[in-house]
C-alpha positions in Angstrom: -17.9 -10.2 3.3 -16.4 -6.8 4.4 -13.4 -5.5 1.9 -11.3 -4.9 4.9 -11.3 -8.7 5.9 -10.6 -9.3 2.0 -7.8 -7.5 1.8 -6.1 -8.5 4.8 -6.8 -12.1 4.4 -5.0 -11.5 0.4 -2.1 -9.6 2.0 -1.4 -12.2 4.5 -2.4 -15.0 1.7 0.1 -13.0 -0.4 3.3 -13.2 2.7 3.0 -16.9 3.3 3.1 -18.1 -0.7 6.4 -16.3 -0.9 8.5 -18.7 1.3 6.1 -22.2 0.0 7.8 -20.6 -3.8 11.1 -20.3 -2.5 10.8 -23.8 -0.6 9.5 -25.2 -3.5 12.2 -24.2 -5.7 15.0 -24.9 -3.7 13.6 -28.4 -3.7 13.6 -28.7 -7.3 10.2 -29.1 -7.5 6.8 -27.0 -9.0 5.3 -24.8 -6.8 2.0 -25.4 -7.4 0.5 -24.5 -4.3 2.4 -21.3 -3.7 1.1 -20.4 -7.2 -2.7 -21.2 -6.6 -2.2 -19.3 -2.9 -0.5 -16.1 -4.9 -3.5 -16.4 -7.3 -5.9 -16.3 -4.7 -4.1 -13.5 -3.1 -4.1 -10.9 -5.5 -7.9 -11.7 -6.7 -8.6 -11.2 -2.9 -6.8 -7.8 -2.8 -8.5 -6.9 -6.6 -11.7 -8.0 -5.3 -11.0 -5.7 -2.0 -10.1 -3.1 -4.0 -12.7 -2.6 -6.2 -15.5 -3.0 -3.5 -13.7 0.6 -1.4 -14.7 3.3 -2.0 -11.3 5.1 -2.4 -10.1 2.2 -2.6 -6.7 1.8 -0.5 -3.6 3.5 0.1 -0.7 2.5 1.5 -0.6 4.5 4.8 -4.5 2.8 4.9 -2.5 -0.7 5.6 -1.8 -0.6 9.0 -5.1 1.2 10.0 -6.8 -1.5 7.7 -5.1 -4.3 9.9 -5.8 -3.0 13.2 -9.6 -2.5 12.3 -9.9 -6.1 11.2 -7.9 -7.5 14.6 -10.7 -5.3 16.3 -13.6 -6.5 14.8 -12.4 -10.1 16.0 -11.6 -9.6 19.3 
């Protein structure tokens, strides 16, 4: 799998477990989905990572986001 589409897939992985924590904990219960999704997240972005050459930079981001959209459509 391309890195790009591994590290946009981890970033967006990365957005959506933040509100399933903050849900979970306002419902007094263990968020242990939003944990495993977090998880996942940040091995996907590792993974992506290490697999660039260069690796990534943060003006890269958007670029990086716009390239995957494109290859889909």
């Amino acid at each position: 799998m391309d890195s790009d589409i591994l590290f946009v897939i981890g970033i967006v992985l990365a957005i959506l477990s933040v509100p399933a924590m903050f849900s979970a904990y306002s419902e007094r219960r263990a968020p242990r989905v939003a944990t495993f999704s977090a998880i996942a997240a940040v091995c996907l972005i590792i993974w992506a990572v290490q697999t660039q050459p260069g690796g990534y930079t943060i003006e890269e981001i958007p670029e990086v986001f716009v390239r995957v959209v494109a290859k889909f459509l």
